[in-house]
MARZAFI-216539 format. One record per residue: y, z, x of N, C-alpha, C in turn; residue number from 0. Coordinates in steps of 0.05 Angstrom, whole numbers, padded with zeros to 5 digits. Atoms other than C-alpha are relative to their C-alpha. Layout:
<nodes>
NODE    n_yy    n_zz    n_xx   ca_yy   ca_zz   ca_xx    c_yy    c_zz    c_xx   nr
NODE       Y       Z       X       Y       Z       X       Y       Z       X  NUM
...
</nodes>
This chain:
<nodes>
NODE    n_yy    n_zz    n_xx   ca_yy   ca_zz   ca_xx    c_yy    c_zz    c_xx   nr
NODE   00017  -00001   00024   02445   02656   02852   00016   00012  -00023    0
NODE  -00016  -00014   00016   02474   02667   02787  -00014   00021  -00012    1
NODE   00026  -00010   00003   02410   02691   02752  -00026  -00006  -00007    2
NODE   00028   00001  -00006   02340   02700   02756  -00011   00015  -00031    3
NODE   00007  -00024   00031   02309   02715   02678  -00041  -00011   00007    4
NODE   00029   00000   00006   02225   02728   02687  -00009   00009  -00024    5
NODE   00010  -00015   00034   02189   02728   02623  -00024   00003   00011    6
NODE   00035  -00008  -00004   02120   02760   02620  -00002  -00011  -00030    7
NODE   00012   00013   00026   02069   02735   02571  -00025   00017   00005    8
NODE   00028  -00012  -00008   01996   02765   02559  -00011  -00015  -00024    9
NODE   00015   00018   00024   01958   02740   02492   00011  -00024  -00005   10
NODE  -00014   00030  -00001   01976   02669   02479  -00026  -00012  -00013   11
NODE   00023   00008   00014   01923   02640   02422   00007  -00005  -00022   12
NODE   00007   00006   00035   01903   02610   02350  -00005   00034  -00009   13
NODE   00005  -00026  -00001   01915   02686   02332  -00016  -00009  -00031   14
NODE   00005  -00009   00024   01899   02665   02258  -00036  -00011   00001   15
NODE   00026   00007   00001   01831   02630   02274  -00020   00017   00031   16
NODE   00011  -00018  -00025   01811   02688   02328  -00018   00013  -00014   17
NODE   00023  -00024   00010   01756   02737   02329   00021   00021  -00001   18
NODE  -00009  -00026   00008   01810   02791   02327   00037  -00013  -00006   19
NODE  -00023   00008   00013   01876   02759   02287   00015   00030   00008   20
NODE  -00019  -00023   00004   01909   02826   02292   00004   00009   00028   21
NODE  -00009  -00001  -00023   01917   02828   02361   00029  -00006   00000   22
NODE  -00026   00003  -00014   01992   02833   02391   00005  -00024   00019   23
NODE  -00002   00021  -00011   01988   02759   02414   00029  -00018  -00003   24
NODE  -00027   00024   00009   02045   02695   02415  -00024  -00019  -00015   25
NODE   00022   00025   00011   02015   02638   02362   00010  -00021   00027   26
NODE  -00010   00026  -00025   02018   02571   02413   00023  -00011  -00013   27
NODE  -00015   00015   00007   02058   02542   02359   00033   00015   00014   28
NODE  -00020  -00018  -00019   02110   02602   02389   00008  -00006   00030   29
NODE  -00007  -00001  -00027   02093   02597   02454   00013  -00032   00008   30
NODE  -00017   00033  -00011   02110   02513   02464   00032   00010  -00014   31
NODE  -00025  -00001   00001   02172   02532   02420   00014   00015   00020   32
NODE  -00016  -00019  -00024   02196   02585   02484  -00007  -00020   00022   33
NODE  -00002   00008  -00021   02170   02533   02527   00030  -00024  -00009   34
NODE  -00012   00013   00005   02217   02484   02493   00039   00008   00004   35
NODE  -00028  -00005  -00005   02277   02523   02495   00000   00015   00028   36
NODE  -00003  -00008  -00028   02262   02548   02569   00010  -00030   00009   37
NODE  -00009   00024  -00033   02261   02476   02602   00027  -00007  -00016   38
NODE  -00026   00002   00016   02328   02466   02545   00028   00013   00018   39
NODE  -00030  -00013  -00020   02374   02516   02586  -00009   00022   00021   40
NODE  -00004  -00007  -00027   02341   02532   02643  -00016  -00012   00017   41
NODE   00022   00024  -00022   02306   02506   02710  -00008   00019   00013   42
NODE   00022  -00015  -00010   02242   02529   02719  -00016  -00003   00025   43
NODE   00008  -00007  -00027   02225   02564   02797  -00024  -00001   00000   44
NODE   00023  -00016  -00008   02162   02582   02828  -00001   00029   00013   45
NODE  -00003  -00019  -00015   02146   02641   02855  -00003   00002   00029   46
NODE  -00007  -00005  -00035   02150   02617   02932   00021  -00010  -00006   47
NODE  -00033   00012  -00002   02219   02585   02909   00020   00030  -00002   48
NODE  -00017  -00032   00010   02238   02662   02892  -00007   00017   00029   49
NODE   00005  -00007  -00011   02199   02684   02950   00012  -00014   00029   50
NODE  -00016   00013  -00018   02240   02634   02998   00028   00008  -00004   51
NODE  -00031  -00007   00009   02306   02655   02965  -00001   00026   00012   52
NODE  -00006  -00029  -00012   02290   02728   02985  -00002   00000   00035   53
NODE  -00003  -00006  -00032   02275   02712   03059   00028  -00022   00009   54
NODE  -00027   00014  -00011   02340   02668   03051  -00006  -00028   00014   55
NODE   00013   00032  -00006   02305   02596   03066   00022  -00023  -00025   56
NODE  -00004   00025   00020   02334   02565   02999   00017   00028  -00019   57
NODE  -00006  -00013   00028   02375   02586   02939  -00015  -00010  -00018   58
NODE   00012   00000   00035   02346   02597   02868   00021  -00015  -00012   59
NODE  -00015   00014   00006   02385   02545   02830   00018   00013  -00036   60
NODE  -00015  -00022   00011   02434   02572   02771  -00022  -00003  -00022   61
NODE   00020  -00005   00023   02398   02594   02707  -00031  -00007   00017   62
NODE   00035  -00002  -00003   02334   02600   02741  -00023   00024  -00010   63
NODE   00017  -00019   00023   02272   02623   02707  -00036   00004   00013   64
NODE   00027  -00007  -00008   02198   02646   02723  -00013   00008  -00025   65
NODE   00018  -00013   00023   02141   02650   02675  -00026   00012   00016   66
NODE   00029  -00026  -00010   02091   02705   02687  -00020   00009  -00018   67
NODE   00029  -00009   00025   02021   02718   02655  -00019   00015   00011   68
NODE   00015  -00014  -00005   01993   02779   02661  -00024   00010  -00008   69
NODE   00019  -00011   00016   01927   02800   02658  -00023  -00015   00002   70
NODE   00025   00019  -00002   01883   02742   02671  -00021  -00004  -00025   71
NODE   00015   00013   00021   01860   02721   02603  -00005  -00021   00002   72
NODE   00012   00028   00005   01826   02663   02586   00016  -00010  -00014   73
NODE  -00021   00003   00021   01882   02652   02531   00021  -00022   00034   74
NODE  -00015   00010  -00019   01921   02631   02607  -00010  -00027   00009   75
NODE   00016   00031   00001   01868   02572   02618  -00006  -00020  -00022   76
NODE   00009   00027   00017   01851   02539   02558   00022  -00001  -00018   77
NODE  -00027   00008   00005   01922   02552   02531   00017  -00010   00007   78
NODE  -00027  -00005  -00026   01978   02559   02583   00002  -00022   00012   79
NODE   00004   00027  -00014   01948   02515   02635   00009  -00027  -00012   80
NODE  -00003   00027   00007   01944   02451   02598   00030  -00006  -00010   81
NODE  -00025   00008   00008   02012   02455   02570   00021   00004   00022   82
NODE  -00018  -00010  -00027   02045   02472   02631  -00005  -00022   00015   83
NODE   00004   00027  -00016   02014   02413   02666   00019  -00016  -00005   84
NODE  -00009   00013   00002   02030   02371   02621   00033  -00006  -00008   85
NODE  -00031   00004  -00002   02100   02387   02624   00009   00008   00029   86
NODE  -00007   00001  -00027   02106   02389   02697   00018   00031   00005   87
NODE  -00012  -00030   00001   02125   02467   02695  -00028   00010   00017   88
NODE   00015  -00024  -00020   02094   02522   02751   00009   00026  -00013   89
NODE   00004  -00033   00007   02075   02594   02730  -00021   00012   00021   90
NODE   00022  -00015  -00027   02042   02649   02768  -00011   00015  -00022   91
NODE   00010  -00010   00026   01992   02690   02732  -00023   00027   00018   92
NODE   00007  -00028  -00018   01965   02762   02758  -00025   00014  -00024   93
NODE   00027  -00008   00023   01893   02779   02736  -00012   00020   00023   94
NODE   00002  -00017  -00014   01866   02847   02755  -00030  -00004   00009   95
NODE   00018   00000  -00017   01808   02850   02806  -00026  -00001  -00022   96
NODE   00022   00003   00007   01755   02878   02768   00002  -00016  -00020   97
NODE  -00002   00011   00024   01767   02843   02704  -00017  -00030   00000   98
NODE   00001   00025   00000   01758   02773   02736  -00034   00008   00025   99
NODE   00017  -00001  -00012   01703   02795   02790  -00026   00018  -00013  100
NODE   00026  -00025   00013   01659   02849   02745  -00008  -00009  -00026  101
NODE  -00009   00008   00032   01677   02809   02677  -00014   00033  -00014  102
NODE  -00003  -00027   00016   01680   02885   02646   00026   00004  -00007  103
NODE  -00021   00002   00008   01728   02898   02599   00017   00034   00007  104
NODE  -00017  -00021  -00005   01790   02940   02621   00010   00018  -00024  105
NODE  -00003  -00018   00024   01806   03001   02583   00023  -00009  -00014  106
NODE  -00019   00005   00011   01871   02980   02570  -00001  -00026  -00021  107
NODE   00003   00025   00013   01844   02920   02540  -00012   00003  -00032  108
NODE   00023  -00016   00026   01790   02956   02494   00016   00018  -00017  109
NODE  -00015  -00013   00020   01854   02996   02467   00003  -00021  -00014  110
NODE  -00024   00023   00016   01892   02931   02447  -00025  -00007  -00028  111
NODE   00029   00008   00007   01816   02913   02422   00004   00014  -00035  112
NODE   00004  -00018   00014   01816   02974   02377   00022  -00007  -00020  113
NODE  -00026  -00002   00010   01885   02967   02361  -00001  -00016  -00024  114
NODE   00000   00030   00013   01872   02895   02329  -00014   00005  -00024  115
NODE   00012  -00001   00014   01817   02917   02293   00007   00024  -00022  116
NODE  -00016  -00016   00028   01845   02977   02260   00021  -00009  -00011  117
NODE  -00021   00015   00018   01904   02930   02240   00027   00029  -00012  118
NODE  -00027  -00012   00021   01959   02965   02184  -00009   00027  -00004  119
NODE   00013  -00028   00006   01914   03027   02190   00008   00020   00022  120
NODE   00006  -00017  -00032   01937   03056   02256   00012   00031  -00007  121
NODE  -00003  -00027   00000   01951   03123   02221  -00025   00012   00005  122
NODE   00021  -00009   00002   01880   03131   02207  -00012  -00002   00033  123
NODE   00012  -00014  -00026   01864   03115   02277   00014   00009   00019  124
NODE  -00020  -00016  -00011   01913   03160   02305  -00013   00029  -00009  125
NODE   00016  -00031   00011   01872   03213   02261  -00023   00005   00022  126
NODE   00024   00011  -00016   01814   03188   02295   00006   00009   00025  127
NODE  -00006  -00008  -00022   01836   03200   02362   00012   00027  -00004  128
NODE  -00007  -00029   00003   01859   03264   02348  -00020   00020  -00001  129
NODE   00026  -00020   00012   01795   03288   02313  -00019  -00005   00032  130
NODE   00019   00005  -00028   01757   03263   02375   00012   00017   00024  131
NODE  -00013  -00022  -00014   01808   03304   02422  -00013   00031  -00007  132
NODE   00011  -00031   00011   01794   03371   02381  -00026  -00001   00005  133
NODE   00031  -00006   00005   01722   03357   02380  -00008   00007   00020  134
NODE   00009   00005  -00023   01714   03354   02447  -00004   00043   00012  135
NODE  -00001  -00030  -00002   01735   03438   02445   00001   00002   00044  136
NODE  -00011  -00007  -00028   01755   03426   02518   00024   00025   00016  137
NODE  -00021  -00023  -00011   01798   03494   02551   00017  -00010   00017  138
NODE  -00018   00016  -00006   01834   03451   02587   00020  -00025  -00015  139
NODE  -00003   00012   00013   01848   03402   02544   00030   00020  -00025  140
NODE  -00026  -00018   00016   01927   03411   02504  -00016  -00012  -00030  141
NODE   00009   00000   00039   01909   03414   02418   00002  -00029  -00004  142
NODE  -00011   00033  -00001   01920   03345   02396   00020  -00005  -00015  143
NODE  -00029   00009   00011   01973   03354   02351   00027   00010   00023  144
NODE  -00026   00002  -00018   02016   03378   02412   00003  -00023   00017  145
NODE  -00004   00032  -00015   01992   03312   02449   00017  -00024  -00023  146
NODE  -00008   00018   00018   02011   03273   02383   00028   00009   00004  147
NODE  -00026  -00004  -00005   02082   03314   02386   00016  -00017   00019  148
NODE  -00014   00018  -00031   02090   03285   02453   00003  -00026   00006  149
NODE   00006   00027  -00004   02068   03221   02449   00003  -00021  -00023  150
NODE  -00002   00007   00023   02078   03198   02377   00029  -00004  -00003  151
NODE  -00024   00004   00002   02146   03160   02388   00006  -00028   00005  152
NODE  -00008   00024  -00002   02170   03097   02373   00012  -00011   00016  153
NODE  -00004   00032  -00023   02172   03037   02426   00018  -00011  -00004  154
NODE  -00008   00024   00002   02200   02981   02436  -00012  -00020  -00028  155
NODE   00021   00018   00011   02150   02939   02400  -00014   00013  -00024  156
NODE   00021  -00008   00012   02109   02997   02367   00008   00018  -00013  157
NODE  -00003  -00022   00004   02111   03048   02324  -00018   00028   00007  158
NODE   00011  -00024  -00015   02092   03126   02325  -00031   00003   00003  159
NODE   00032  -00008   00002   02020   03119   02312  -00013  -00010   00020  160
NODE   00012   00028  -00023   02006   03056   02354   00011   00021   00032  161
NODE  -00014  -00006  -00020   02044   03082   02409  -00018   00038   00012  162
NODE   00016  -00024  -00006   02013   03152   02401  -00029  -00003   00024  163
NODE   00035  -00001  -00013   01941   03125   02414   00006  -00018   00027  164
NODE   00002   00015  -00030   01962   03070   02475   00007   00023   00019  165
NODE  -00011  -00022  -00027   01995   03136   02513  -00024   00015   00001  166
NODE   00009  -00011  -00006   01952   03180   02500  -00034  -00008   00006  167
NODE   00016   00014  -00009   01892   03136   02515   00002  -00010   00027  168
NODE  -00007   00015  -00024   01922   03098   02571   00007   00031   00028  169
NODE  -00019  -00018  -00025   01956   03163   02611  -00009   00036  -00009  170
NODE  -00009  -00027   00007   01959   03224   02570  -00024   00021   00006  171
NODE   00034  -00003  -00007   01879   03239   02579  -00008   00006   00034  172
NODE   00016   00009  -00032   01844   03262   02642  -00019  -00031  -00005  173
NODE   00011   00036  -00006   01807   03193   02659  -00027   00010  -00014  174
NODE   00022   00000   00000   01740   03224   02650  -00007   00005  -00034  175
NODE   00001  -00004   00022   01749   03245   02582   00023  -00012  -00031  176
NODE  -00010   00023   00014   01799   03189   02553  -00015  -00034   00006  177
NODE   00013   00010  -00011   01749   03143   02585  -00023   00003  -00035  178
NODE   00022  -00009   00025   01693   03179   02534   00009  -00009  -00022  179
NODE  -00008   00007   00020   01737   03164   02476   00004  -00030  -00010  180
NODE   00001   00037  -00001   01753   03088   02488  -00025  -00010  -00005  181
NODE   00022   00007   00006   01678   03079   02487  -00001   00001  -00026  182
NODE   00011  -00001   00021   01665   03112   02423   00008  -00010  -00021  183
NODE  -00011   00013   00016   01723   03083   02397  -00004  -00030  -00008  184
NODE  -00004   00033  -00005   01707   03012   02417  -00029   00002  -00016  185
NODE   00024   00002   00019   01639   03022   02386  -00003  -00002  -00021  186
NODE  -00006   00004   00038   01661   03040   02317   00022  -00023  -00002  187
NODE  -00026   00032   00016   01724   02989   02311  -00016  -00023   00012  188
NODE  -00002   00034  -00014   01695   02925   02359  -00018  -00003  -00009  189
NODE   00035   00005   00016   01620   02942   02352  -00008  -00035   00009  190
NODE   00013   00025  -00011   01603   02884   02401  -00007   00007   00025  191
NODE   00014  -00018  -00031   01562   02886   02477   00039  -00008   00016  192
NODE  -00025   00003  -00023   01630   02886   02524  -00014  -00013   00023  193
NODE   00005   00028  -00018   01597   02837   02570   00012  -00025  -00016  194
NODE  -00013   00027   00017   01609   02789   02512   00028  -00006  -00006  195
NODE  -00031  -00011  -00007   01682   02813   02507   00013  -00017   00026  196
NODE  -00014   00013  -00023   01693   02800   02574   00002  -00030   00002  197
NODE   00006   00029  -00009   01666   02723   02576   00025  -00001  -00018  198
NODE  -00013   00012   00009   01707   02713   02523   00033   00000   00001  199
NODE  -00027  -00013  -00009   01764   02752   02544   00021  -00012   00030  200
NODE  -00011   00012  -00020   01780   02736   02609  -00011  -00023   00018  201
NODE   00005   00029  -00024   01782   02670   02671  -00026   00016   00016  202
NODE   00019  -00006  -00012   01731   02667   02716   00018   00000   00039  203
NODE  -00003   00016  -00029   01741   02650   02797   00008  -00025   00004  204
NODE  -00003   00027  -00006   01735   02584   02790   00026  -00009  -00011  205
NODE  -00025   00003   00024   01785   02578   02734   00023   00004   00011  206
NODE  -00028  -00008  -00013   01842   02616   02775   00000  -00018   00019  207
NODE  -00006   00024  -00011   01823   02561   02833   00007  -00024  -00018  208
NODE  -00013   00024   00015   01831   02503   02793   00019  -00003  -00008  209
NODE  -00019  -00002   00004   01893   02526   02769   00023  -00002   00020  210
NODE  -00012   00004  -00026   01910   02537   02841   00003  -00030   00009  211
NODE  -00002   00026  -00010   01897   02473   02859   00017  -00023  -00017  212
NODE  -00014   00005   00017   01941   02452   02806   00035   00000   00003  213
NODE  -00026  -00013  -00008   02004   02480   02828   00004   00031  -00016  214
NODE  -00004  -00026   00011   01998   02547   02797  -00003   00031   00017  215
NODE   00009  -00010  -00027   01996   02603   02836  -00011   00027  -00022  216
NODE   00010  -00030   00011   01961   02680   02829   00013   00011   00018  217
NODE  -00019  -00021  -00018   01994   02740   02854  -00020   00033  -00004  218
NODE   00022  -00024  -00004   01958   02811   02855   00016   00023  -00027  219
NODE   00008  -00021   00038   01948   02860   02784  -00012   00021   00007  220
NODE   00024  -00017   00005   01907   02917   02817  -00017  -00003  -00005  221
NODE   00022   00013   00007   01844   02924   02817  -00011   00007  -00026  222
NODE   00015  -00005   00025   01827   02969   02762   00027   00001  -00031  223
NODE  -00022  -00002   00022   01900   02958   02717  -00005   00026  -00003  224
NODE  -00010  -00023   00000   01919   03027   02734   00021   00017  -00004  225
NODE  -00023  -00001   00001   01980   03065   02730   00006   00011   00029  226
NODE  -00006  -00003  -00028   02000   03063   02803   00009   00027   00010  227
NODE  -00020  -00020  -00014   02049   03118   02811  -00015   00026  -00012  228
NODE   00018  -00025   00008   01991   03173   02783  -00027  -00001   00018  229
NODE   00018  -00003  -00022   01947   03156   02849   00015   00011   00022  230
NODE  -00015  -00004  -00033   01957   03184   02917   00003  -00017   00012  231
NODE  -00008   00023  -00011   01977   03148   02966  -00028  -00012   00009  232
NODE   00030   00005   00002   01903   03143   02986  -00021  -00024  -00019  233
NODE   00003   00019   00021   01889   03112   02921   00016  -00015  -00008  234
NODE  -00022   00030  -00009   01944   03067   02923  -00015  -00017   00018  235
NODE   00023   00016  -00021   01918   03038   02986  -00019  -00012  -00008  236
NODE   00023   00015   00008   01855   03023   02963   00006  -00013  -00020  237
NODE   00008   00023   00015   01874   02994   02901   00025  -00033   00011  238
NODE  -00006   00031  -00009   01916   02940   02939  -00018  -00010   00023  239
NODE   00015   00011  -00009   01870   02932   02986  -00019  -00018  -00009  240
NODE   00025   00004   00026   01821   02909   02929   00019  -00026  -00005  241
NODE  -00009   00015   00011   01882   02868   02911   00000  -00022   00024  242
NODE   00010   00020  -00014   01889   02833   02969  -00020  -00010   00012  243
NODE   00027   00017  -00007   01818   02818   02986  -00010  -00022  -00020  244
NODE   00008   00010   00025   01814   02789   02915   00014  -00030   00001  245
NODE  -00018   00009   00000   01869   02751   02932  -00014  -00030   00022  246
NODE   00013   00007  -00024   01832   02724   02994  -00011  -00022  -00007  247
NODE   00014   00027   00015   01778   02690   02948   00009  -00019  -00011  248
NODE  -00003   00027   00019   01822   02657   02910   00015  -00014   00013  249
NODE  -00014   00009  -00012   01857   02630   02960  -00015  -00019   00020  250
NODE   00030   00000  -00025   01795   02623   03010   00014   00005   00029  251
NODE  -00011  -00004  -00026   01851   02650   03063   00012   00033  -00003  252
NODE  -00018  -00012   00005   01892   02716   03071   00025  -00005  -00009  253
NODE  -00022   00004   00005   01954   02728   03032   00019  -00001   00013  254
NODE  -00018  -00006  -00009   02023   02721   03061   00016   00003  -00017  255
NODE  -00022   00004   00016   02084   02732   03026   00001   00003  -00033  256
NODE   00015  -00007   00028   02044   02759   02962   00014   00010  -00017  257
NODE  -00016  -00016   00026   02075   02779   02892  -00015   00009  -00011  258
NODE   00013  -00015   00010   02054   02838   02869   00020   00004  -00038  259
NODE  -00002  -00005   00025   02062   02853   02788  -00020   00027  -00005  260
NODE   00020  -00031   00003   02043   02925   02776  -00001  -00002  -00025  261
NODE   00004  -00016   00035   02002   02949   02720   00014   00024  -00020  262
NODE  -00012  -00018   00014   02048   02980   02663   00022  -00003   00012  263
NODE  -00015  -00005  -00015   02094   02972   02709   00015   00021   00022  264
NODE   00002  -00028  -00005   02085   03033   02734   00001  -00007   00041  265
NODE   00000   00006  -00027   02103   03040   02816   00021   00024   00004  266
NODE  -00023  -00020  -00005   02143   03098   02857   00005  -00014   00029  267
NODE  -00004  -00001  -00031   02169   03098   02928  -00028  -00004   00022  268
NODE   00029   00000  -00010   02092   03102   02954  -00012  -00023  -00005  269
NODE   00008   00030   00018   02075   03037   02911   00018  -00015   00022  270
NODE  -00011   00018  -00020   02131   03004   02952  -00005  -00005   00023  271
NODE   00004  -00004  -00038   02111   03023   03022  -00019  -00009   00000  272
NODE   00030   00008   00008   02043   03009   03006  -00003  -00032   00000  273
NODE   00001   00028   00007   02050   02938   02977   00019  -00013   00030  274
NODE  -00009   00016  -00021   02105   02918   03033  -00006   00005   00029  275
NODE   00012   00009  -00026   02058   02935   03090  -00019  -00019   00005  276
NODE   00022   00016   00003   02006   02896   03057   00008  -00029   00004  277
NODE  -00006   00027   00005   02050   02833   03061   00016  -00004  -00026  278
NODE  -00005   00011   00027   02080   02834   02985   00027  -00001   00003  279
NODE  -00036   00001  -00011   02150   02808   02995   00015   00003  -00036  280
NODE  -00014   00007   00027   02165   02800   02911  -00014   00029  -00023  281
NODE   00006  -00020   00013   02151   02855   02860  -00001   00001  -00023  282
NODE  -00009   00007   00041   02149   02848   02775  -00001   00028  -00010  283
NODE   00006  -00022   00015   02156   02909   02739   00010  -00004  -00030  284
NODE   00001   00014   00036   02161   02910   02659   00037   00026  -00010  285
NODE  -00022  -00011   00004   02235   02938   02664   00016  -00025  -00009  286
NODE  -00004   00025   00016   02271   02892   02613   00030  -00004   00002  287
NODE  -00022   00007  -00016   02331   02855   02648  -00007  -00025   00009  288
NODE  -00001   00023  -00017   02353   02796   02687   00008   00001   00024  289
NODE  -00016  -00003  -00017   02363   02792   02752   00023  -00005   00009  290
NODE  -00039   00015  -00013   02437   02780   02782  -00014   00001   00025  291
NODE   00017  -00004  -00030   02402   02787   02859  -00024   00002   00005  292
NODE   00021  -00005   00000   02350   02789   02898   00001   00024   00023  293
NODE   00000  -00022  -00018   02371   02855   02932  -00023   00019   00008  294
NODE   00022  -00018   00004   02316   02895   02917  -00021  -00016  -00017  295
NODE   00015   00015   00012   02265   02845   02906  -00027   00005   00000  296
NODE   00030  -00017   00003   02196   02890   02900   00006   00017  -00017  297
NODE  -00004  -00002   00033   02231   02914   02831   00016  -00015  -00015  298
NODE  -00011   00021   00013   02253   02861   02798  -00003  -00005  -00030  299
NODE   00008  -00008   00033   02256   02862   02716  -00014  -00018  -00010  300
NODE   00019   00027   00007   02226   02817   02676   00013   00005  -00036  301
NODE   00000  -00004   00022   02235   02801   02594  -00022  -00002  -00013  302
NODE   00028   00002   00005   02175   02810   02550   00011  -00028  -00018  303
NODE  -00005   00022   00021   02162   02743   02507   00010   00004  -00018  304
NODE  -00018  -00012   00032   02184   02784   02447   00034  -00001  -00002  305
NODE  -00035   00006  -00005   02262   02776   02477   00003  -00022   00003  306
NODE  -00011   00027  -00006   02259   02702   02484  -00009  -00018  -00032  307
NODE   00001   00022   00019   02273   02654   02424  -00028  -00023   00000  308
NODE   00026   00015   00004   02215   02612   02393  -00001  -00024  -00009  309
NODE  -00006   00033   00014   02253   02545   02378   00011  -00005   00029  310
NODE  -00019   00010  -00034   02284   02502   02436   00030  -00001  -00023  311
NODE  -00028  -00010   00012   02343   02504   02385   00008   00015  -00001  312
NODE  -00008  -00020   00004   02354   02564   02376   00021   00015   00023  313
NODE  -00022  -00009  -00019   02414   02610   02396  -00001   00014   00024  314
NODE  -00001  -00018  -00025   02422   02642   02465   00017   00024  -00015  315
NODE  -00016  -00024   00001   02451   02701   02434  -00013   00026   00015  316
NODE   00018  -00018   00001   02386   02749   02438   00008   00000   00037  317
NODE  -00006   00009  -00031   02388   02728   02510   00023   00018   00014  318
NODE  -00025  -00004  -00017   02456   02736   02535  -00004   00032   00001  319
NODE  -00011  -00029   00006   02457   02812   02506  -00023   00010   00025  320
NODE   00012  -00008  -00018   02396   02824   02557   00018   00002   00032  321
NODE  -00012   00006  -00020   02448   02796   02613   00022   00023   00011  322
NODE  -00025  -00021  -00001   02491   02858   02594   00031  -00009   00007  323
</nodes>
């Protein structure tokens, strides 16, 4: 194998004719141009063609590529799907338990939500979350301008404000009381029922079979898009257990040979032991690289869509420099 480049994808939509344009999405007119210059200079695997290369059945063929869609949006069915058919291309696509079985929207989702809707303002709701921290006059709880110190540091993708509120929303918070804030937040910026959210947000059951039956496959997301490596091993366990029973339905069999894609990418030594007793022979994490091997193939990198060119013309430069 020479190498293995996995792109992840998540929003994929008419961002300008959306209910929330300011979402962190690809327009489609983007995404066909990355599909155009993927099948251009490279040949696109599956994930049992990756999952046969690691038990040494078959080689991955040179420039081989994997597209991955995380998250189980509906953006993956009435987008993705159809253009993927009709270009004779396989993707796998990792939608978290409850999301697709509870249709309740995940917190991490209800940030992006927020995010969209406060747009070019994300100082002000960076205030906002702050003032809501203080208010709370919790003794446990650190001030919020020392959480903002901490957490208020430019990304990849984001800057300090944005970045502020996804950390300290997503992680930085006990659960029970960054939990409280996502509500009140999602109330004032979305100010819609989150049942309705969800329909419109994410696939259903049926939708991930059909796809299945398609040639597409699903692989396991957790159940509640957690950050793995901040459970015990206890709660680890359970949330793959969750993953593969989920897995079960959509299959209507037990998994074998299952690819796991952790949320955030987040996984330690406990995450690994965990997933490869469960069966998960393949692993995605959001560490941004290509593979040269499949030595250690239960961390395997991936590039976000934001590193791959959006013409089929366009130069492999961006590219190569990922290859190191």
């Amino acid at each position: 194998m020479s190498t293995l480049t996995i792109v992840m994808y998540h929003y994929i939509r008419d961002l300008a004719n959306s209910r929330y344009p300011g979402i962190k999405g690809l327009t489609i007119e983007a995404f066909e141009g990355q599909l155009d210059y993927v099948t251009k200079r490279y040949e696109v695997c599956s994930m049992r063609d990756i999952v046969d290369a690691v038990h040494g059945r078959r080689a991955l063929p040179d420039h081989a590529c994997a597209l991955t869609f995380d998250d189980g949006f509906l953006d993956h069915f009435t987008v993705v799907f159809p253009r993927l058919v009709a270009r004779r291309l396989t993707a796998s696509f990792y939608p978290p338990v409850t999301a697709i079985a509870q249709r309740t929207v995940l917190e991490t989702h209800q940030i992006h939500l927020i995010l969209a809707v406060a747009g070019d303002d994300a100082a002000a709701l960076a205030r906002r979350v702050r003032a809501l921290i203080d208010a709370r006059g919790d003794a446990d709880l650190p001030p919020a301008a020392a959480l903002y110190a901490t957490h208020a540091v430019a990304s990849r993708f984001d800057g300090p404000d944005v970045t502020f509120v996804k950390r300290v929303l997503q992680k930085g918070l006990p659960p029970r009381v960054r939990g409280d804030i996502i509500r009140q937040l999602f109330d004032e910026y979305v100010g819609i029922d989150p049942r309705v959210v969800a329909r419109e947000l994410y696939m259903d059951l049926d939708q991930l079979r059909c796809m299945v039956q398609h040639g597409m496959e699903v692989g396991g997301h957790g159940a509640e898009h957690v950050w793995l490596d901040t459970l015990s091993r206890e709660g680890q366990e359970r949330e793959i257990a969750r993953t593969v029973d989920f897995l079960d339905e959509v299959y209507g069999e037990r998994p074998r040979d299952w690819v796991m894609c952790y949320p955030f990418g987040a996984h330690d030594a406990t995450t690994l032991d965990v997933v490869g007793a469960a069966g998960c022979v393949v692993g995605l994490t959001t560490r941004v690289g290509v593979a040269r091997d499949l030595a250690q193939p239960l961390t395997l990198p991936r590039l976000d869509t934001n590193d791959l060119p959006r013409r089929g013309d366009a130069s492999p430069a961006a590219l190569e420099a990922q290859r190191g």
